[in-house]
Structures are given as structure tokens and as C-alpha cells.
C-alpha positions in Angstrom: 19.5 12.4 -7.0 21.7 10.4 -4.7 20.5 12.9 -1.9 16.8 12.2 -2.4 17.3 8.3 -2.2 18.7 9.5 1.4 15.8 11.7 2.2 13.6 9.5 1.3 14.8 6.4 3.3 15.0 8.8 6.4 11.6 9.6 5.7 10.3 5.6 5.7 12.3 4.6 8.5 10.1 2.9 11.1 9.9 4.6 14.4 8.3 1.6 16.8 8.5 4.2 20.0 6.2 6.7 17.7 3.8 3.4 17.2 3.2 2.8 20.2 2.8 6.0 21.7 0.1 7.4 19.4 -1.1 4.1 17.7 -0.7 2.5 14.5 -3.1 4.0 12.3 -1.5 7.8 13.3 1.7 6.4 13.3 1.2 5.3 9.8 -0.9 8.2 8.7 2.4 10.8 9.7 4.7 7.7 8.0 2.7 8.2 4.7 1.7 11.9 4.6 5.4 12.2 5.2 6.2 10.3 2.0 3.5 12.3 -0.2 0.2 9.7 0.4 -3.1 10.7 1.2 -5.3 8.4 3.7 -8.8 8.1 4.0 -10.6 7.5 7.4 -13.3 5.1 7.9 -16.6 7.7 7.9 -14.9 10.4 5.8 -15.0 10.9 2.4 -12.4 13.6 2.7 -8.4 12.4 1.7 -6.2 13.8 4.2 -2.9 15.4 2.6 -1.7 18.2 4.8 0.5 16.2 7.5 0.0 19.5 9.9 -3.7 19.4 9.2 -4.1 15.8 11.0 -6.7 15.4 13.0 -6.3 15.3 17.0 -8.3 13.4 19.3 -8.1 10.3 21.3 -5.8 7.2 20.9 -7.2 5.3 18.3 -10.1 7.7 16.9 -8.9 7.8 13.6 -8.8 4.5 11.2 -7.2 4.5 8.1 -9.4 2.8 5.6 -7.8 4.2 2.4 -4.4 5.0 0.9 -3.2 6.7 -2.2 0.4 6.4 -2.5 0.3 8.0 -5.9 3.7 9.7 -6.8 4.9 9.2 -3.3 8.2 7.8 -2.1 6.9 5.1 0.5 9.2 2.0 0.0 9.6 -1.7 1.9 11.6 -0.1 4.9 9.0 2.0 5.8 6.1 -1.4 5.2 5.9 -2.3 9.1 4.0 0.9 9.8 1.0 -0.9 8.0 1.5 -4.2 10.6 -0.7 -2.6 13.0 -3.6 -1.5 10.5 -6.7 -3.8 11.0 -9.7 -1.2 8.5 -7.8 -0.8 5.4 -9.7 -2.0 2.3 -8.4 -0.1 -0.6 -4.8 0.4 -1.9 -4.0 2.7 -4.8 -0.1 2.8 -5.6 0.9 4.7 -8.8 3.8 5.9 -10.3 5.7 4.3 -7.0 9.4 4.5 -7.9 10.5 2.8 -4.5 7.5 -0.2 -5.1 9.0 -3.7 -6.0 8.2 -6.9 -5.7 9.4 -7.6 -2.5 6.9 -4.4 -1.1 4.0 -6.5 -2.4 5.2 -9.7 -1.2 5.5 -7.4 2.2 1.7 -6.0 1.7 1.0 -10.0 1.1 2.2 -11.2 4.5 0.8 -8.3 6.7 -1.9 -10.5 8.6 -4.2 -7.2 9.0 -4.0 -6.3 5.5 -5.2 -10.3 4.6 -8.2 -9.8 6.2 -8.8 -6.3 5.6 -8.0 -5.4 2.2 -10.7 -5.5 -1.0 -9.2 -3.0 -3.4 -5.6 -3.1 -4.6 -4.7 -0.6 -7.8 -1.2 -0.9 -9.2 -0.6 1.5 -11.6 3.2 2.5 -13.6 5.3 1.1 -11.3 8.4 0.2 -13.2 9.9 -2.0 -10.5 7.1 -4.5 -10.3 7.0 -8.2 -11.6 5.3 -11.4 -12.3 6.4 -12.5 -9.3 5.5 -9.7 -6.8 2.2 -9.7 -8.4 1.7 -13.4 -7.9 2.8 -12.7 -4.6 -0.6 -11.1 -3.8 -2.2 -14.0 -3.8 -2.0 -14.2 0.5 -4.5 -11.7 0.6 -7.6 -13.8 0.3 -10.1 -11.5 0.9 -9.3 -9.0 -2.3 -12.4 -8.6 -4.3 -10.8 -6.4 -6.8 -7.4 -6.0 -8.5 -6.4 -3.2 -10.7 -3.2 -3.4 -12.4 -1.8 -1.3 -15.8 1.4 -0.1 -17.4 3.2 -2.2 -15.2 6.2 -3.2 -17.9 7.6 -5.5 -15.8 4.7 -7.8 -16.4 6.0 -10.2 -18.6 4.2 -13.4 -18.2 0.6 -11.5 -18.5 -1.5 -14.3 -19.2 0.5 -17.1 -16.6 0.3 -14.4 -13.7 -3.3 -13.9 -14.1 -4.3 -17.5 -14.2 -2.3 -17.8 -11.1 -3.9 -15.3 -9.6 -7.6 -16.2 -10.3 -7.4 -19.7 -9.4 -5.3 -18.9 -6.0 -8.3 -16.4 -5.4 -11.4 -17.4 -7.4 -13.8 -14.1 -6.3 -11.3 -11.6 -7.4 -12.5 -9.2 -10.5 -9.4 -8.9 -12.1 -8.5 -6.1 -14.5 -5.7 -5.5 -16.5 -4.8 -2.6 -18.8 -0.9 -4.1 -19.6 0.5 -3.9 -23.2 
């Protein structure tokens, strides 16, 4: 177990040589096939999985506007590859063990991601709280907000108020028992 921890924290370490010699959007897209994501490029419907299978071209083609982080071991050390990504509008993280509140107070604070980002799913990821769900509420342009079987949510109703008045066009829906 102890070894995994290790690989995976290898695996999110931020190369900023890597960022800026291919761009931000590959740079990220290796950073989270490497972890077990799937991205989504603006004009594809296709989810990318296969890190040897990315697609070549030229600097900059190729603009993540999806993630699925589902089962994947992306964590906060790894959270500066997304600094650089200015197209992504939907996040889906699920069963995240390495996601806390201090990833989406992270994902809050990326500048790109305030403007960019519409969808946000977070789905049975044991480490998140009421706080790192209020945290969210820096990205003002998120139209939709998805979060269930997060048991760290203890303060259901308080959170949500919090949320909805910090950002009054967000369609928030929770499935939290």
C-alpha cells in the first residue's frame, strides 16, 4: 500500500520543463492519462485513454475541454498542471481517493478554470468536506454542480445555501444521504 502512495505521488509530480516545452494542455493530458483520467478535446467526442495513443501535431493543437478523473490517482501535487488550461468546462471526479478539500479549494483558485469551467461532478470521494465544497464557490461561471455519496458532507443543507447564494445561476444537484 505504502508503495502505491509513492508511485502515485511520482506520477503527479509537476514537471514545469515538460509544460513548457509541449504546452499546457499536452503537458496535462500525459499528467492525467498518467494517473488513470481520460480527457476530452474541444471538437471530439472521443475520450482519450491510451497515454501512447495521444495525438501528435503542433504546439497547442489539442485543447482539453473534458476530464474524467474517475478511479484515478491525480491528487493536489499534481493540480498546477491545470494552471495553464484556458477550454475546460466539465469536471467529473469519482471515487478520487487522493481528492480533498484542499484539491478543490486548488480547482477554486485556478484563474483559467474560473472562467472556463460549467460542469463539476463530485462523486464518492471520501476525503471531501463542507468546506472544500464551499470552497467552489470562486468559480463563478459554473452552471452545473453534481455532487453524491460524498460522506464527508455533513452540513448538507448550510453548504448548499452557501453555495447558491455565492452563485445564484448554478443548478445544483445533490444525491447525499
Amino acid at each position: 500500500r505504502r508503495f502505491w502512495g509513492w508511485l502515485n505521488a511520482v506520477f503527479n509530480k509537476v514537471d514545469y520543463e515538460r509544460i513548457q516545452a509541449v504546452g499546457p494542455d499536452r503537458a496535462a493530458s500525459e499528467w492525467l492519462l498518467r494517473c488513470g483520467a481520460l480527457v476530452r478535446y474541444q471538437g471530439s467526442q472521443k475520450w482519450q485513454q491510451d497515454y501512447n495513443g495521444l495525438p501528435t501535431g503542433p504546439l497547442g493543437k489539442y485543447k482539453i475541454e473534458a476530464i474524467n478523473a474517475t478511479d484515478s490517482c491525480i491528487m493536489y501535487r499534481g493540480f498546477d498542471y491545470l494552471d495553464g488550461l484556458e477550454h475546460v468546462t466539465e469536471i467529473k471526479l469519482q471515487k478520487c481517493i487522493y481528492i480533498q478539500d484542499e484539491c478543490l479549494q486548488r480547482l477554486s483558485e485556478t484563474k483559467n478554470l474560473q472562467k472556463s469551467l460549467l460542469q463539476l461532478r463530485i462523486i464518492s470521494c471520501g476525503n471531501v468536506t463542507d468546506k472544500g465544497i464551499i470552497a467552489l464557490h470562486k468559480l463563478t461561471n459554473l452552471e452545473y454542480l453534481y455532487l453524491s455519496d460524498l460522506p464527508g458532507i455533513r452540513e448538507r443543507e448550510t453548504t448548499a445555501g452557501v453555495l447558491q447564494q455565492a452563485l445564484p445561476n448554478l443548478e445544483l444537484e445533490l444525491d447525499l444521504e
